[in-house]
C-alpha positions as CSV (number, residue, x, y, z in Angstrom):
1,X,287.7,131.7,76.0
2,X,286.1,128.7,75.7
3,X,282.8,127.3,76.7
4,X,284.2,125.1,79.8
5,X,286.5,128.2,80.9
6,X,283.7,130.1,81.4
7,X,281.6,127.2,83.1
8,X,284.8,127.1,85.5
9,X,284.8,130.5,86.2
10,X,284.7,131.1,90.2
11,X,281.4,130.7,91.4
12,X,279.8,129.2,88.3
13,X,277.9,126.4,88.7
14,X,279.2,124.1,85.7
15,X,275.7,122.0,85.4
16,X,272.5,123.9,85.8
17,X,270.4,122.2,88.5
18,X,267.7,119.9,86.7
19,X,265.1,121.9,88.2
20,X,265.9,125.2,86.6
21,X,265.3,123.2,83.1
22,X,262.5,125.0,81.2
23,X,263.2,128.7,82.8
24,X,263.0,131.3,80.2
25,X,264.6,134.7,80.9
26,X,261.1,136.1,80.2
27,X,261.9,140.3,80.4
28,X,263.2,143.3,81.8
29,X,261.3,146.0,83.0
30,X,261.8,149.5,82.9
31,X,259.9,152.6,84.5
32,X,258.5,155.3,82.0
33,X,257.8,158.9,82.3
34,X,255.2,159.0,79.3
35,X,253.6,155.9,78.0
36,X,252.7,157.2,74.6
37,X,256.2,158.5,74.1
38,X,258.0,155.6,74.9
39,X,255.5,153.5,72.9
40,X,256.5,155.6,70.1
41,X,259.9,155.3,70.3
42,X,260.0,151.4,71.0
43,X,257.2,150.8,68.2
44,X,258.6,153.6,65.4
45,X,262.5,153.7,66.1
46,X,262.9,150.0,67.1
47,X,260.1,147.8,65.9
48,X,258.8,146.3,69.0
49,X,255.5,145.3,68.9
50,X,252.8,145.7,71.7
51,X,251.5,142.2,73.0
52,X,249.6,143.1,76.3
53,X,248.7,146.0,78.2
54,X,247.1,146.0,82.0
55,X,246.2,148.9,83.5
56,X,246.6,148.8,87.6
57,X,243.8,151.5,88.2
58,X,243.7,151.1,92.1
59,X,247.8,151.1,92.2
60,X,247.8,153.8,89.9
61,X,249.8,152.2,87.3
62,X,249.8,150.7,83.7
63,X,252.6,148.2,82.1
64,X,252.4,147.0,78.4
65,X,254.1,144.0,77.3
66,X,256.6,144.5,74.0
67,X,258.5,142.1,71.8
68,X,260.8,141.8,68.9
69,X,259.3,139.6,66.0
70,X,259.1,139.7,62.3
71,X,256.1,137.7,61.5
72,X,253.3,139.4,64.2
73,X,251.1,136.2,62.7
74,X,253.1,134.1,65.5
75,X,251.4,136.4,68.4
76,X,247.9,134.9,69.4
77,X,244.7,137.0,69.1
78,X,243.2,136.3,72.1
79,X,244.1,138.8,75.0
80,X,244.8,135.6,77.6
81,X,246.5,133.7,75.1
82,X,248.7,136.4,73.8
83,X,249.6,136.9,77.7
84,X,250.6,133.5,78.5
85,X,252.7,133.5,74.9
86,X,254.0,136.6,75.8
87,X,255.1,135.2,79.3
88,X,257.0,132.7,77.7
89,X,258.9,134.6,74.9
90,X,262.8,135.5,75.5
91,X,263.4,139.1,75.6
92,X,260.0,141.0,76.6
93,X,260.5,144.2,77.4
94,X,258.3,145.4,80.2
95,X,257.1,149.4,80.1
96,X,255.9,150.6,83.5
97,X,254.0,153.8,83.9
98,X,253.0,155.2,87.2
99,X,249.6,157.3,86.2
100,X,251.1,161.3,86.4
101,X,254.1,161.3,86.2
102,X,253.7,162.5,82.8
103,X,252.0,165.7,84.2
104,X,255.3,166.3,86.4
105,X,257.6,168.8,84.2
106,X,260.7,168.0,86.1
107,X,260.2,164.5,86.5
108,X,263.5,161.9,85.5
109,X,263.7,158.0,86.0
110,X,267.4,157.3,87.0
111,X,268.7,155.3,83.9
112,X,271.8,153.8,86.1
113,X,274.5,155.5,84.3
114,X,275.1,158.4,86.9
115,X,275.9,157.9,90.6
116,X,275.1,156.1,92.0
117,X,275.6,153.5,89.2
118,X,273.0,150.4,88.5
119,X,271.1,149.5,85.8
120,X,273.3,150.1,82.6
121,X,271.6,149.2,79.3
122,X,268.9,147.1,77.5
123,X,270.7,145.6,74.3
124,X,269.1,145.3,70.5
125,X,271.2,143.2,67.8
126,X,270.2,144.4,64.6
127,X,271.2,142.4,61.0
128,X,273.3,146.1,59.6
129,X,274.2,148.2,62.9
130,X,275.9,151.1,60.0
131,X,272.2,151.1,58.4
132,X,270.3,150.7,61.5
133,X,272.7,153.7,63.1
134,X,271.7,155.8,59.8
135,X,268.1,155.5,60.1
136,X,268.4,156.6,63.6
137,X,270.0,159.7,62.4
138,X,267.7,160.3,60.3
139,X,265.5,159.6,62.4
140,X,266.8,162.8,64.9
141,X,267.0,160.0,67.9
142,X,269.7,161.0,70.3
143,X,273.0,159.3,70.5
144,X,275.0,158.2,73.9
145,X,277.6,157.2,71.9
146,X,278.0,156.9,67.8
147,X,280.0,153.7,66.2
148,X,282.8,156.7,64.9
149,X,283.1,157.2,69.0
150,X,286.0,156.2,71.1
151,X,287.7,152.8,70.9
152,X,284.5,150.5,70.2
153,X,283.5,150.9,66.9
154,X,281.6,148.2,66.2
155,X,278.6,149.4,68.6
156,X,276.4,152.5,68.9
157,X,274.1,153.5,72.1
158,X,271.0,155.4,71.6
159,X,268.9,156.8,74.2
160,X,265.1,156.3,74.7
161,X,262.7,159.2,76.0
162,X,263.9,158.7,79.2
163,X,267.5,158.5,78.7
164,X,267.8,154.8,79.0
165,X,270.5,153.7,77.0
166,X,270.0,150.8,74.4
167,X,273.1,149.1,73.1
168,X,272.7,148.5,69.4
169,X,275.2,146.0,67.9
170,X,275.4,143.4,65.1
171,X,276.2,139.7,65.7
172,X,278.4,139.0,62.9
173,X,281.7,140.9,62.2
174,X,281.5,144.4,60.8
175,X,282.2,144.7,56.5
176,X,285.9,146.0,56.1
């Protein structure tokens, strides 16, 4: 499908309004049970890197700020600088923690994929998805659904500590 089909799909609108020129998809933002697991598992298994953290003491509630880059030179020093270039970055991935919830054995965040059904995934594209789906392994990180399963074979899901799934995918073709 081309370019213009898609642009002339029912209810697109084929040219942007001037005015939404400059918007950045800045991030997603997903709620957390434990804040020092999940920054484990998005720094360790996936690479992210931190890039601001504000505690909401009052609201009972801290969020931290994480990104995808190679060279963590690009990310300012400066706390308010590294906020506003963090607030301009594609692809931020927002953790939430609501202080206790930790504490709460049989606490779950719904991750979307049960009824009622919402929120599906968060989406990394990684340069080898076979190597990257190997170090996971290895890694002991639980799998929604491997690259040997079902009909799609050319992506994996994993699942973070709280059972949000995370696509994981390469953007060129897989090797024969």
């Amino acid at each position: 499908m081309s370019l213009a089909d898609l642009t002339s799909l029912p209810g697109v609108t084929a040219t942007p309004d001037a005015a939404t020129h400059g918007f950045v998809f800045n991030h997603t933002m997903i709620r957390v049970r434990d804040l020092d697991v999940s920054l484990d598992f998005y720094t360790r298994v996936l690479g992210f890197t931190p890039v601001y953290k504000h505690v909401y003491a009052e609201a009972a509630f801290t969020i931290v700020y994480l990104v995808l880059v190679a060279d963590q030179s690009v990310i300012p020093d400066d706390d308010a600088a590294r906020k506003q270039w963090a607030l301009s970055q594609p692809g931020v991935l927002e953790l939430t923690h609501n202080h206790g919830t930790e504490k709460e054995p049989d606490f779950a965040y719904h991750n979307g994929n049960s009824e009622p059904r919402g929120f599906g995934h968060l989406c990394v594209s990684v340069p080898d998805v076979n190597a990257a789906c190997a170090r996971f392994e290895a890694l002991g990180v639980t799998f929604q659904k491997r690259l040997s399963d079902g009909r799609m074979r050319h992506i994996a899901f994993i699942r973070d500590p709280d059972q949000y799934w995370i696509e994981i995918l390469q953007p060129t073709p897989l090797a024969g």
